[in-house]
TORKOL-4160 file (C-alpha; in steps of 0.2 Angstrom, whole numbers, padded with zeros to 4 digits, m for minus):
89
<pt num="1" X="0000" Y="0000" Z="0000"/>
<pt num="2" X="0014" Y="0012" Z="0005"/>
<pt num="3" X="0023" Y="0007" Z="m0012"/>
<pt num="4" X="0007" Y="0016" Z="m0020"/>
<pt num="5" X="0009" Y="0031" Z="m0010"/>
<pt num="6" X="m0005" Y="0028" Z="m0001"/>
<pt num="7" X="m0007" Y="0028" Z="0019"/>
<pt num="8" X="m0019" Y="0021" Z="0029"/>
<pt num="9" X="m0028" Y="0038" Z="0034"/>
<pt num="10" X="m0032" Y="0040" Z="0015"/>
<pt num="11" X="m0039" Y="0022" Z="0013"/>
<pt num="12" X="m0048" Y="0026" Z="0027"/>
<pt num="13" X="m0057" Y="0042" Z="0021"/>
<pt num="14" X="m0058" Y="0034" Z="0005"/>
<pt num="15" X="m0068" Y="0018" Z="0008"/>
<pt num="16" X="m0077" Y="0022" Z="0024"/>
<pt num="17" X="m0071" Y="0009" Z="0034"/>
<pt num="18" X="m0067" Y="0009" Z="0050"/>
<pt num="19" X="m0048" Y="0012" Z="0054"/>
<pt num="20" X="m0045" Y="m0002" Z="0066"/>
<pt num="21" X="m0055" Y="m0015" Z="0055"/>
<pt num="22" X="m0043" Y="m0010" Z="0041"/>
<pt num="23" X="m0029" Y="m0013" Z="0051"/>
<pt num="24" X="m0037" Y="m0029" Z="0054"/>
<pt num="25" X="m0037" Y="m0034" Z="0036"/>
<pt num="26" X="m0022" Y="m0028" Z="0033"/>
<pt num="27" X="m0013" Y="m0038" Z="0045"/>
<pt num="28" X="m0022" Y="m0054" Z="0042"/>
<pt num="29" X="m0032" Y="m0054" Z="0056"/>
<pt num="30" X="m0049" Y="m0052" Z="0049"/>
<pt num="31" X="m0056" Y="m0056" Z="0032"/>
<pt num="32" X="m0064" Y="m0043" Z="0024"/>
<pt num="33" X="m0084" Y="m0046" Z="0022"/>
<pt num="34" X="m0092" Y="m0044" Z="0003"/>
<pt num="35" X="m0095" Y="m0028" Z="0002"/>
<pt num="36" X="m0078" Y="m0020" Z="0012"/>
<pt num="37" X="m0070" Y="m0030" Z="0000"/>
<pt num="38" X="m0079" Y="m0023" Z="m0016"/>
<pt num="39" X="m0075" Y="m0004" Z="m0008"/>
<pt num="40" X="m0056" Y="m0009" Z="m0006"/>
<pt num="41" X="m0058" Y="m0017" Z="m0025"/>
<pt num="42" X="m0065" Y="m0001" Z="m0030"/>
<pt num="43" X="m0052" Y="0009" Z="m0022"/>
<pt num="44" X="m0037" Y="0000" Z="m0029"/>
<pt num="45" X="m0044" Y="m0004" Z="m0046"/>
<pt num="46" X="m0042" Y="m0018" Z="m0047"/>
<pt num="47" X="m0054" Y="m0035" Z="m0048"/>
<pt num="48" X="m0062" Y="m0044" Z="m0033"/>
<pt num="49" X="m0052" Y="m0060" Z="m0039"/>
<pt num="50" X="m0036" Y="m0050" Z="m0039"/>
<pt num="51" X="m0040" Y="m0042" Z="m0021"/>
<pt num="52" X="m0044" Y="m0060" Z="m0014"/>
<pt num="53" X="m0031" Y="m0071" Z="m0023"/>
<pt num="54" X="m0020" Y="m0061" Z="m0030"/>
<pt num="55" X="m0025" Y="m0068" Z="m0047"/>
<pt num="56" X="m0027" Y="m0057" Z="m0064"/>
<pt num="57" X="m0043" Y="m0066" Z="m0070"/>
<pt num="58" X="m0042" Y="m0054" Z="m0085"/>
<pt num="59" X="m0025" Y="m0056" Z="m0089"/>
<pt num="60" X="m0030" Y="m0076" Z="m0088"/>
<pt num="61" X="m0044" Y="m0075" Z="m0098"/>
<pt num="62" X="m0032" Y="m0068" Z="m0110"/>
<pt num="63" X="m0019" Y="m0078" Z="m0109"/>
<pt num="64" X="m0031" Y="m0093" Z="m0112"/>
<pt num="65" X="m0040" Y="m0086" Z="m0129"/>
<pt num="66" X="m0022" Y="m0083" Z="m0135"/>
<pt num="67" X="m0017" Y="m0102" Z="m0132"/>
<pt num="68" X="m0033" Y="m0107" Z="m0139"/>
<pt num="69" X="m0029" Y="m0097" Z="m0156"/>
<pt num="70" X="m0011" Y="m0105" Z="m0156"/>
<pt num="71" X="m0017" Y="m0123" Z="m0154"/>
<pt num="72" X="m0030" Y="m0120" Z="m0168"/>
<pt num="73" X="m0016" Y="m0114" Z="m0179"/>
<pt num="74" X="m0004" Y="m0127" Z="m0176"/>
<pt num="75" X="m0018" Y="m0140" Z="m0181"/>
<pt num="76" X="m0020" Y="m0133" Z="m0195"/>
<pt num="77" X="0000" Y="m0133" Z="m0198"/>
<pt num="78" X="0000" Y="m0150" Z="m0193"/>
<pt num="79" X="m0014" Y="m0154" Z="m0208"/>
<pt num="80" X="m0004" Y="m0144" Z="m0221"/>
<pt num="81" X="0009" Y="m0153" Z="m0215"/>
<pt num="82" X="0001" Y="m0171" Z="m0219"/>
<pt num="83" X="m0004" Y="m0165" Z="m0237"/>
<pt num="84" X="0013" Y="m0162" Z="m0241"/>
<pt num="85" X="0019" Y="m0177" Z="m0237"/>
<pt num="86" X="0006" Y="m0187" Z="m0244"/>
<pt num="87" X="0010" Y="m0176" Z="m0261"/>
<pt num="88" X="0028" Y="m0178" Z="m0257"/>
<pt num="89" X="0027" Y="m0197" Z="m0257"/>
């Protein structure tokens, strides 16, 4: 949080949430319920997923289509592929 520049007094103002119950979240103590956990999303911009887990669903997401369209174009490599040697042969 620091690395962002951003204290716990400006969280605070931010999100509404109670300074001791984000110290509590911030040290592990407490889990956050829903809808703290949306309004500290919110603040930092980033997904729910990424708040909870740590996880870029997006960026997964991404990731995924791209290896879907990679395997598609490698089966279709591997059919030219097979033409040529049935031509070859």
């Amino acid at each position: 949080m620091e690395q962002r520049g951003i204290n716990k007094t400006e969280l605070y103002r931010a999100t509404g949430i109670k300074r001791t119950t984000l110290l509590n979240y911030l040290s592990g103590a407490n889990v956050p319920p829903l809808d703290s956990a949306v309004k500290l999303a919110l603040f930092f911009k980033v997904s729910l997923d990424y708040l909870v887990m740590g996880i870029d669903t997006d960026l997964i997401a991404g990731l995924q289509k791209e290896i879907s369209i990679l395997n598609k174009t490698i089966q279709e490599q591997d059919k030219d592929i097979v033409q040529l040697r049935q031509f070859i042969i």
